[in-house]
N, C-alpha and C positions, 0 to 999 in steps of 0.2 A: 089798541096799540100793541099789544101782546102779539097778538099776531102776525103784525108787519115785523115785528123784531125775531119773531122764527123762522119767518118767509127770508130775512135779511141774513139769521144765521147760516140756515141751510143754501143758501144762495153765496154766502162764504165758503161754504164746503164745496160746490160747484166751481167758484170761481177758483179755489186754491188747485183745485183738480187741473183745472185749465192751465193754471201756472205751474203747472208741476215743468209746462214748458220755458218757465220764464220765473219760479222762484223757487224751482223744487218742491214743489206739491204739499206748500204752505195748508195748514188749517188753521188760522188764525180765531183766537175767541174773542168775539166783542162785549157788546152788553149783554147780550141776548144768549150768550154761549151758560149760564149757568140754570137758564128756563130751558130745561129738555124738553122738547116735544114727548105728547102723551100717549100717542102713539106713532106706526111704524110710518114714513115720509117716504115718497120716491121726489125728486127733480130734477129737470129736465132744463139743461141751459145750450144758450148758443152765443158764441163772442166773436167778436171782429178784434184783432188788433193791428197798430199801423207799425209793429215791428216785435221783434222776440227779443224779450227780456230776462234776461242773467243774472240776479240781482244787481240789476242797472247796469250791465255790459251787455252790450252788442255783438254779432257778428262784421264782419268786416264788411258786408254790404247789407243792407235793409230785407228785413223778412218780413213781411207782414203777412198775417194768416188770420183762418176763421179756424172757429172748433164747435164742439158740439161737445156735451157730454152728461150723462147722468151719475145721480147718486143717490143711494137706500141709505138711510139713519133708521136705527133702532131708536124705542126709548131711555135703552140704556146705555145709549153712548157708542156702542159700535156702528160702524159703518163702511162702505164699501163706495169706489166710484172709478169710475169707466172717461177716457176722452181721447179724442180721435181729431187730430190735427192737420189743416192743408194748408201749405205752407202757397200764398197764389202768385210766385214767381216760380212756381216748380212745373216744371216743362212733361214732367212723370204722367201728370193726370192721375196722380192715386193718392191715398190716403199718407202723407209724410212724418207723422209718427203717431203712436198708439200708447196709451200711459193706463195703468191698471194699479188703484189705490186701496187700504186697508188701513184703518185708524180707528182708533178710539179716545173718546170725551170723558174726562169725570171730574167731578169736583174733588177738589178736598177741602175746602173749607165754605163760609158763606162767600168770600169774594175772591177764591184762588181755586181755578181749575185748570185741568191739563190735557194734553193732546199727547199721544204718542202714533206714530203713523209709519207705513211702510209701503213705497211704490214702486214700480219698474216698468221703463219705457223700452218701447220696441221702436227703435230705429232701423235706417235701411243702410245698406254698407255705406251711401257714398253722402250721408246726412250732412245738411247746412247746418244743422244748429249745432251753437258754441260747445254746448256740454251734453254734445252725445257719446263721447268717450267715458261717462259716468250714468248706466241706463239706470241703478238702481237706487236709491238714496230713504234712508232712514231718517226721523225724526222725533226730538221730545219738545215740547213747549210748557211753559210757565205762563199763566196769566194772571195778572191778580187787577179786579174790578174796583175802582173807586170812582171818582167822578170825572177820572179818565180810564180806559183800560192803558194798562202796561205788561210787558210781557219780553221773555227770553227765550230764544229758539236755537236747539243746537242741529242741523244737518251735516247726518256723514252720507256722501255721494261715493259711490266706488263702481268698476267696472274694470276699462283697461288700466285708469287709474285711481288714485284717491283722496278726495278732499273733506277739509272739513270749514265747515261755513258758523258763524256763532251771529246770531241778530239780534240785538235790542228794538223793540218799535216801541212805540205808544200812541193812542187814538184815542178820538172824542167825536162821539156819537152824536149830532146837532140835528133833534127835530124844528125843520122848518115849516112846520106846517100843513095841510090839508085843500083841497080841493073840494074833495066832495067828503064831509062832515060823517066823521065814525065809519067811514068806507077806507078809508087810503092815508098815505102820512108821506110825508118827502121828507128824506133825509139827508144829511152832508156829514160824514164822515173822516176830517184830515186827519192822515196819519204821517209817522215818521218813523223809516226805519235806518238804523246805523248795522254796516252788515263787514264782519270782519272774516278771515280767511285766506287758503292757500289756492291756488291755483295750477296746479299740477293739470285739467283739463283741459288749458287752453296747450299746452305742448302738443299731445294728441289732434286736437284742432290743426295746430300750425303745421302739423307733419301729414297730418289727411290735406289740408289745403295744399302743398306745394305737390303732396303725391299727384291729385286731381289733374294741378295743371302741366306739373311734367307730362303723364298721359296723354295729355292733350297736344300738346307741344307749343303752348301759353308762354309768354314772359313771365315769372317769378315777380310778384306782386313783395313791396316792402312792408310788411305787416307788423301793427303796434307791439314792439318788446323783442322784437328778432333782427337784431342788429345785419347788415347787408354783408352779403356773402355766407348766413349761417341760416340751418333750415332747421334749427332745435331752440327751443327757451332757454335759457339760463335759469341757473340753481335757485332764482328767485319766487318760481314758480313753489317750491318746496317748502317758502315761509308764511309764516303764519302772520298777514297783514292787513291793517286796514282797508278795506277795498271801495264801498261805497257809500255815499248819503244817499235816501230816497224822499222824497215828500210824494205823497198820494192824498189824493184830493177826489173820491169818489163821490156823487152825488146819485140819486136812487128817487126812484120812484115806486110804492109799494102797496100792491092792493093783497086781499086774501089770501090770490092763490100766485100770485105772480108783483114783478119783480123788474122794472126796466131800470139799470145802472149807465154811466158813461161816467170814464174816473180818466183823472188826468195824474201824470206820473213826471217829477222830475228828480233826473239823479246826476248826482256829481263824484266821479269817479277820482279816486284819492292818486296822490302822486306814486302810490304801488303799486297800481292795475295795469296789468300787464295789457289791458285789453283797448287804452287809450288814458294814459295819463293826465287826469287835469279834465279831460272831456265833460262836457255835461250832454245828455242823452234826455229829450223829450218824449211818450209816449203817451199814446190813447186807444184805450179799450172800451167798446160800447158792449153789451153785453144783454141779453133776457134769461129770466129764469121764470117758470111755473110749476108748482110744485100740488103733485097731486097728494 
Protein backbone atom coordinates (compact mmCIF):
# COMPACT_ATOMS: atom_id res chain seq x y z
CA UNK A 1 0.00 0.00 0.00
CA UNK A 2 2.88 2.27 0.83
CA UNK A 3 3.84 2.50 -2.39
CA UNK A 4 0.76 3.35 -4.39
CA UNK A 5 0.38 6.25 -1.95
CA UNK A 6 4.12 7.56 -3.14
CA UNK A 7 3.53 6.61 -6.62
CA UNK A 8 0.05 8.79 -5.94
CA UNK A 9 2.02 11.64 -4.00
CA UNK A 10 4.59 12.04 -6.64
CA UNK A 11 2.08 11.93 -9.23
CA UNK A 12 0.46 14.98 -7.28
CA UNK A 13 3.57 16.86 -7.90
CA UNK A 14 3.28 15.99 -11.64
CA UNK A 15 -0.03 16.71 -11.83
CA UNK A 16 0.15 20.25 -9.92
CA UNK A 17 3.08 20.85 -12.45
CA UNK A 18 0.63 20.48 -15.15
CA UNK A 19 -1.92 22.89 -13.48
CA UNK A 20 0.51 25.40 -12.85
CA UNK A 21 -1.71 25.88 -16.27
CA UNK A 22 -4.90 25.77 -14.68
CA UNK A 23 -4.30 26.26 -10.69
CA UNK A 24 -0.87 27.79 -10.37
CA UNK A 25 1.37 25.06 -9.88
CA UNK A 26 -0.44 23.68 -6.97
CA UNK A 27 1.60 20.94 -4.72
CA UNK A 28 -1.03 19.84 -2.85
CA UNK A 29 -0.11 17.26 0.28
CA UNK A 30 -2.34 14.15 0.67
CA UNK A 31 -1.90 11.34 2.81
CA UNK A 32 0.95 10.18 1.56
CA UNK A 33 2.84 13.68 1.51
CA UNK A 34 4.27 13.17 5.11
CA UNK A 35 6.06 9.26 3.83
CA UNK A 36 9.02 10.96 2.01
CA UNK A 37 10.39 8.71 -0.53
CA UNK A 38 13.70 7.08 0.49
CA UNK A 39 15.34 8.01 -2.09
CA UNK A 40 15.94 10.27 -5.19
CA UNK A 41 12.43 9.72 -7.65
CA UNK A 42 12.23 10.96 -11.24
CA UNK A 43 8.27 10.92 -13.16
CA UNK A 44 7.15 11.19 -15.92
CA UNK A 45 3.36 12.21 -16.76
CA UNK A 46 1.29 13.06 -19.58
CA UNK A 47 -2.41 14.66 -19.42
CA UNK A 48 -5.17 15.33 -21.61
CA UNK A 49 -7.54 18.10 -20.51
CA UNK A 50 -11.01 19.17 -22.26
CA UNK A 51 -10.35 22.87 -21.28
CA UNK A 52 -7.80 25.26 -19.06
CA UNK A 53 -8.59 25.89 -15.84
CA UNK A 54 -8.26 29.13 -13.53
CA UNK A 55 -9.14 28.18 -10.41
CA UNK A 56 -12.43 27.24 -12.05
CA UNK A 57 -12.42 30.28 -14.66
CA UNK A 58 -12.23 29.89 -18.16
CA UNK A 59 -11.11 31.60 -21.10
CA UNK A 60 -13.83 32.96 -23.17
CA UNK A 61 -13.69 30.04 -25.70
CA UNK A 62 -12.68 26.33 -24.68
CA UNK A 63 -8.96 25.25 -24.60
CA UNK A 64 -8.39 22.07 -24.24
CA UNK A 65 -4.86 20.66 -24.31
CA UNK A 66 -2.33 17.82 -23.57
CA UNK A 67 1.01 18.24 -21.70
CA UNK A 68 3.69 16.33 -20.80
CA UNK A 69 5.87 16.73 -17.90
CA UNK A 70 8.53 15.50 -15.53
CA UNK A 71 9.63 15.87 -12.01
CA UNK A 72 12.92 14.97 -9.63
CA UNK A 73 11.98 14.74 -5.69
CA UNK A 74 14.71 14.49 -3.27
CA UNK A 75 14.32 12.52 -0.14
CA UNK A 76 14.47 15.63 1.58
CA UNK A 77 11.80 17.30 0.29
CA UNK A 78 13.22 19.36 -2.57
CA UNK A 79 12.16 19.25 -5.88
CA UNK A 80 12.24 20.49 -9.17
CA UNK A 81 9.62 19.99 -12.34
CA UNK A 82 9.42 20.80 -15.98
CA UNK A 83 5.86 20.83 -18.36
CA UNK A 84 5.33 21.73 -21.79
CA UNK A 85 1.85 22.57 -22.93
CA UNK A 86 -0.30 22.28 -26.57
CA UNK A 87 -2.92 23.99 -26.44
CA UNK A 88 -4.96 21.54 -29.72
CA UNK A 89 -6.86 24.47 -31.09
CA UNK A 90 -3.70 26.34 -31.72
CA UNK A 91 -3.16 26.68 -35.31
CA UNK A 92 0.89 27.59 -34.23
CA UNK A 93 1.86 23.84 -34.38
CA UNK A 94 4.34 24.60 -31.45
CA UNK A 95 4.68 24.10 -28.15
CA UNK A 96 1.91 26.90 -26.28
CA UNK A 97 3.55 27.31 -23.17
CA UNK A 98 6.35 26.07 -20.94
CA UNK A 99 6.29 26.17 -16.98
CA UNK A 100 9.60 25.45 -14.89
CA UNK A 101 8.80 24.61 -11.01
CA UNK A 102 10.97 24.67 -7.69
CA UNK A 103 9.56 23.58 -4.20
CA UNK A 104 10.08 22.07 -1.29
CA UNK A 105 8.11 19.54 1.25
CA UNK A 106 8.63 19.18 4.96
CA UNK A 107 6.90 18.43 7.90
CA UNK A 108 6.68 20.10 10.92
CA UNK A 109 4.79 18.04 13.04
CA UNK A 110 3.47 14.21 12.90
CA UNK A 111 0.23 15.49 10.84
CA UNK A 112 1.10 19.02 9.50
CA UNK A 113 3.49 19.56 6.61
CA UNK A 114 4.34 22.22 4.21
CA UNK A 115 5.02 23.21 0.75
CA UNK A 116 6.60 26.27 -0.26
CA UNK A 117 7.14 26.55 -4.27
CA UNK A 118 8.14 28.89 -6.87
CA UNK A 119 7.33 28.81 -10.91
CA UNK A 120 7.52 30.79 -14.14
CA UNK A 121 5.77 30.04 -17.22
CA UNK A 122 7.00 31.12 -20.60
CA UNK A 123 4.20 32.16 -22.75
CA UNK A 124 4.16 33.51 -26.40
CA UNK A 125 3.16 37.23 -26.97
CA UNK A 126 -0.22 36.50 -28.43
CA UNK A 127 -1.11 33.61 -25.47
CA UNK A 128 -4.89 32.21 -25.04
CA UNK A 129 -4.64 31.46 -21.60
CA UNK A 130 -6.61 33.58 -19.03
CA UNK A 131 -3.59 34.17 -16.76
CA UNK A 132 -0.68 34.73 -18.94
CA UNK A 133 -0.30 38.20 -17.94
CA UNK A 134 1.01 36.72 -14.55
CA UNK A 135 4.07 34.18 -15.85
CA UNK A 136 5.43 33.93 -12.30
CA UNK A 137 3.71 32.91 -9.09
CA UNK A 138 4.82 31.82 -5.68
CA UNK A 139 3.41 29.71 -3.07
CA UNK A 140 3.18 28.41 0.75
CA UNK A 141 0.81 25.77 1.81
CA UNK A 142 -0.48 24.26 5.20
CA UNK A 143 -1.56 20.77 5.46
CA UNK A 144 -2.51 19.10 8.51
CA UNK A 145 -3.38 15.18 8.09
CA UNK A 146 -6.25 13.67 10.09
CA UNK A 147 -8.76 11.26 8.77
CA UNK A 148 -9.30 13.92 6.14
CA UNK A 149 -6.25 16.02 4.89
CA UNK A 150 -7.15 19.87 5.08
CA UNK A 151 -5.07 22.56 4.06
CA UNK A 152 -4.41 26.56 3.31
CA UNK A 153 -2.70 27.78 0.33
CA UNK A 154 -1.64 31.31 -0.31
CA UNK A 155 -0.57 32.14 -4.21
CA UNK A 156 0.98 35.40 -5.24
CA UNK A 157 0.99 35.63 -9.26
CA UNK A 158 2.70 38.81 -10.62
CA UNK A 159 4.07 39.74 -14.06
CA UNK A 160 2.47 42.63 -16.05
CA UNK A 161 0.23 42.30 -13.11
CA UNK A 162 -0.57 41.11 -9.66
CA UNK A 163 -2.68 39.00 -7.73
CA UNK A 164 -3.28 37.23 -4.80
CA UNK A 165 -5.24 33.88 -4.59
CA UNK A 166 -5.82 32.35 -0.82
CA UNK A 167 -7.52 28.52 -1.08
CA UNK A 168 -8.95 26.35 1.48
CA UNK A 169 -9.43 22.59 0.26
CA UNK A 170 -9.96 19.52 2.11
CA UNK A 171 -9.72 15.77 0.79
CA UNK A 172 -10.31 12.21 1.72
CA UNK A 173 -8.37 9.50 0.36
CA UNK A 174 -10.97 6.46 -0.35
CA UNK A 175 -9.23 2.98 -1.02
CA UNK A 176 -11.56 1.11 -3.05
CA UNK A 177 -9.86 -1.70 -3.43
CA UNK A 178 -7.54 -4.05 -5.53
CA UNK A 179 -7.53 -6.15 -8.70
CA UNK A 180 -4.70 -7.90 -8.58
CA UNK A 181 -3.96 -8.61 -4.59
CA UNK A 182 -0.80 -6.72 -3.10
CA UNK A 183 0.17 -5.64 -6.69
CA UNK A 184 -2.13 -2.35 -7.23
CA UNK A 185 -4.90 -0.28 -5.12
CA UNK A 186 -7.76 1.94 -6.80
CA UNK A 187 -8.33 4.92 -5.20
CA UNK A 188 -11.02 7.92 -5.17
CA UNK A 189 -9.97 10.83 -3.89
CA UNK A 190 -13.06 13.86 -3.41
CA UNK A 191 -11.89 17.06 -2.69
CA UNK A 192 -13.01 20.51 -2.14
CA UNK A 193 -11.60 23.68 -2.76
CA UNK A 194 -12.98 27.38 -1.85
CA UNK A 195 -10.48 29.69 -3.72
CA UNK A 196 -10.77 33.47 -2.82
CA UNK A 197 -8.96 36.57 -4.57
CA UNK A 198 -8.30 39.50 -6.92
CA UNK A 199 -8.20 39.51 -10.32
CA UNK A 200 -6.27 42.19 -11.78
CA UNK A 201 -5.23 39.38 -14.76
CA UNK A 202 -8.16 39.11 -16.32
CA UNK A 203 -7.77 43.27 -17.32
CA UNK A 204 -4.49 42.22 -19.27
CA UNK A 205 -6.66 39.35 -20.84
CA UNK A 206 -9.44 41.64 -21.81
CA UNK A 207 -7.06 44.34 -23.38
CA UNK A 208 -4.68 41.34 -25.31
CA UNK A 209 -8.24 39.99 -26.52
CA UNK A 210 -9.73 43.21 -28.07
CA UNK A 211 -5.98 44.10 -29.05
CA UNK A 212 -5.84 40.55 -31.13
CA UNK A 213 -9.12 41.22 -32.81
CA UNK A 214 -8.72 44.93 -33.68
CA UNK A 215 -5.56 43.68 -35.66
CA UNK A 216 -7.44 41.55 -37.18
CA UNK A 217 -10.28 43.62 -38.06
CA UNK A 218 -12.93 41.28 -35.98
CA UNK A 219 -16.14 42.49 -34.34
CA UNK A 220 -15.28 43.35 -30.69
CA UNK A 221 -16.77 40.35 -28.92
CA UNK A 222 -18.90 41.34 -25.36
CA UNK A 223 -16.79 39.67 -22.78
CA UNK A 224 -17.86 38.59 -19.10
CA UNK A 225 -17.34 42.01 -16.58
CA UNK A 226 -16.63 44.55 -19.57
CA UNK A 227 -19.50 46.54 -19.77
CA UNK A 228 -20.28 47.51 -23.86
CA UNK A 229 -18.39 50.15 -25.34
CA UNK A 230 -15.39 49.80 -22.78
CA UNK A 231 -12.17 47.65 -23.44
CA UNK A 232 -10.79 47.91 -19.65
CA UNK A 233 -12.17 46.02 -16.27
CA UNK A 234 -13.49 48.06 -13.74
CA UNK A 235 -11.76 48.71 -10.28
CA UNK A 236 -13.36 45.38 -9.17
CA UNK A 237 -10.74 43.46 -10.54
CA UNK A 238 -8.33 45.12 -7.67
CA UNK A 239 -10.73 43.46 -4.83
CA UNK A 240 -10.03 40.96 -2.85
CA UNK A 241 -13.21 38.41 -3.48
CA UNK A 242 -14.73 35.34 -3.27
CA UNK A 243 -14.19 33.85 -6.57
CA UNK A 244 -14.82 30.11 -6.86
CA UNK A 245 -16.17 26.61 -5.32
CA UNK A 246 -14.32 23.47 -6.79
CA UNK A 247 -15.36 19.93 -6.07
CA UNK A 248 -12.73 17.37 -7.79
CA UNK A 249 -13.51 14.06 -7.77
CA UNK A 250 -10.24 12.04 -8.95
CA UNK A 251 -10.24 8.41 -9.23
CA UNK A 252 -6.62 6.62 -9.92
CA UNK A 253 -5.51 3.52 -10.56
CA UNK A 254 -2.01 2.59 -9.13
CA UNK A 255 0.52 -0.03 -9.57
CA UNK A 256 4.46 0.27 -8.39
CA UNK A 257 5.81 2.25 -10.85
CA UNK A 258 2.89 4.01 -12.57
CA UNK A 259 -0.26 5.54 -12.16
CA UNK A 260 -3.43 5.95 -14.42
CA UNK A 261 -5.88 8.88 -13.06
CA UNK A 262 -9.19 10.43 -14.79
CA UNK A 263 -10.78 13.23 -12.25
CA UNK A 264 -13.64 15.11 -12.90
CA UNK A 265 -13.89 18.79 -11.72
CA UNK A 266 -16.83 21.04 -11.06
CA UNK A 267 -16.80 24.65 -10.14
CA UNK A 268 -19.15 27.27 -9.54
CA UNK A 269 -17.98 30.71 -10.08
CA UNK A 270 -19.30 33.24 -7.21
CA UNK A 271 -21.31 36.34 -8.22
CA UNK A 272 -17.52 38.42 -8.26
CA UNK A 273 -15.89 36.66 -11.01
CA UNK A 274 -15.27 38.62 -13.38
CA UNK A 275 -14.78 35.89 -15.69
CA UNK A 276 -18.67 34.56 -15.70
CA UNK A 277 -20.71 35.25 -12.86
CA UNK A 278 -22.96 32.66 -11.31
CA UNK A 279 -21.47 30.16 -14.14
CA UNK A 280 -20.78 26.73 -13.42
CA UNK A 281 -17.74 25.14 -15.59
CA UNK A 282 -17.35 21.19 -15.92
CA UNK A 283 -13.89 19.81 -16.54
CA UNK A 284 -11.97 16.50 -17.31
CA UNK A 285 -8.52 15.54 -17.00
CA UNK A 286 -7.23 12.03 -17.84
CA UNK A 287 -3.88 11.77 -17.08
CA UNK A 288 -0.59 8.90 -16.70
CA UNK A 289 2.22 8.94 -14.61
CA UNK A 290 5.33 6.38 -14.16
CA UNK A 291 7.62 7.05 -12.00
CA UNK A 292 11.11 5.59 -12.19
Amino acid sequence: MRYALILTLLAGLCHTSVQAQTDTARVPADTAQTEAPKKTTFTLGALYANNANYYGQTAATPLPYVAASGVLQFPFGLYFSGTAYRLLHDSANTVSATSATAGFNFPIGKKLTATIAYSHTFYPGSSQFLQAANPDNASAELKYRYWMTTGIQADYAFGKQEDLFITFNTEKQITLGSIMKNKDVITLTPALDIVAGTQRFYQSYVQEKYLQLSKMGLPLPLLPGVPVGRQTVTEEASRFDLLSYNLKVPLAYNRAHYMVEVEYQLSLLSDKALTGAGETHSFVNCSFYYQF
